[in-house]
C-alpha positions as CSV (number, residue, x, y, z in Angstrom):
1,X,-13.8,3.4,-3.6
2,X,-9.9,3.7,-2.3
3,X,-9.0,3.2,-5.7
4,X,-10.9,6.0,-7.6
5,X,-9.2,8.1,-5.2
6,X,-5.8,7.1,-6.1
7,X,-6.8,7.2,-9.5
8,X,-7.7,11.0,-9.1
9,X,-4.5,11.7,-6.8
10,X,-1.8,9.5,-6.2
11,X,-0.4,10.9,-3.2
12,X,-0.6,8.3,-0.2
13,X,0.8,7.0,3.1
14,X,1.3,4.6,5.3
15,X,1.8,3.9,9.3
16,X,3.0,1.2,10.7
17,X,3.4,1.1,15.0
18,X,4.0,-1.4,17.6
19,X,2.2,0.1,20.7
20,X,4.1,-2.4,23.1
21,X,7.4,-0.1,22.8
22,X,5.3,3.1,21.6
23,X,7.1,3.3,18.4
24,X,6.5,3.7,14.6
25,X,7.3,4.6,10.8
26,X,5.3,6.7,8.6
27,X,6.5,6.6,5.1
28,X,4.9,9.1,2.1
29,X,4.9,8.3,-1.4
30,X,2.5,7.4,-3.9
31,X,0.1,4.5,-4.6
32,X,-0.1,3.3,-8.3
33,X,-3.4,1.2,-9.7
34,X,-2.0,-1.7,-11.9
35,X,-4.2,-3.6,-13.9
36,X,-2.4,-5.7,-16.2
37,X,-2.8,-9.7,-16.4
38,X,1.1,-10.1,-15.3
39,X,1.0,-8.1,-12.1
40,X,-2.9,-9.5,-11.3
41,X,-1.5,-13.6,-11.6
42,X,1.6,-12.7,-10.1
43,X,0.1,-11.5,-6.4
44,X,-3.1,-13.7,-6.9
45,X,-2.9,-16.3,-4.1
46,X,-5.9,-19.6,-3.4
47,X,-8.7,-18.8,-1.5
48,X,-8.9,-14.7,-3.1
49,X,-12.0,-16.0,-4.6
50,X,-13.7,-15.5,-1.5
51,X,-13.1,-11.4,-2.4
52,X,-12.9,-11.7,-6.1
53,X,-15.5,-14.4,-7.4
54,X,-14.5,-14.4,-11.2
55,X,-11.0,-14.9,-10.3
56,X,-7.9,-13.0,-11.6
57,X,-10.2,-11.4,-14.3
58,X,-12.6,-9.8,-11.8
59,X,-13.3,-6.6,-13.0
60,X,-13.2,-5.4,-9.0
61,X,-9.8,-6.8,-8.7
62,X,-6.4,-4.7,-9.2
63,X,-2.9,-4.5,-7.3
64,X,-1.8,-1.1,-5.2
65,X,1.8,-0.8,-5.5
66,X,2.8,1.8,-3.0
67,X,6.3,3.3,-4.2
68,X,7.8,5.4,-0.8
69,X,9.6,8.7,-0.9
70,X,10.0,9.7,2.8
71,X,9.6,8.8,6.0
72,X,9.5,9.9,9.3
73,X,10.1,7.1,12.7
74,X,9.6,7.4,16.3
75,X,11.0,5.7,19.2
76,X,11.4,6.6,22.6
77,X,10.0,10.5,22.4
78,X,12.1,11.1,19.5
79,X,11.2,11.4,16.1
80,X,13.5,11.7,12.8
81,X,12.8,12.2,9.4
82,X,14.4,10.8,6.4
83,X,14.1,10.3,3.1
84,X,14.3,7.1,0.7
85,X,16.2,6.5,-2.4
């Protein structure tokens, strides 16, 4: 279902926080669908069979590649923004 909805509009982020120290990054990009046999072997690992029966060929199965162009971190009741590339 995520992946229509990238398909439609490929704006996306993503959060990552430690709560220990109350900290975090956001970054802001875009999420791209590949489908191509290269990129599908290439992140296929053992034991994804348990998700994608057929294998690498699963119709269900496809790689997100998440490309970031901004960010914003917080540490410490601070927050800064920045941007990437």
């Amino acid at each position: 279902m995520r992946v229509v909805q990238y398909l439609k509009n490929p704006n996306a982020s993503i959060y990552f926080c430690d709560k220990r120290f109350y900290r975090g990054v956001m970054l802001v990009g875009t999420m791209e669908v590949l489908e191509d046999a290269d990129t599908k072997q290439m992140i296929w690992r053992e034991g994804d069979t348990m998700y994608y029966p057929q294998g690498v060929t699963d119709p269900d199965y496809c790689v997100l590649k998440f490309t970031a162009a901004q960010g914003r971190y917080y540490s410490n009741f601070h927050s800064e923004s920045f941007d990437i590339g």
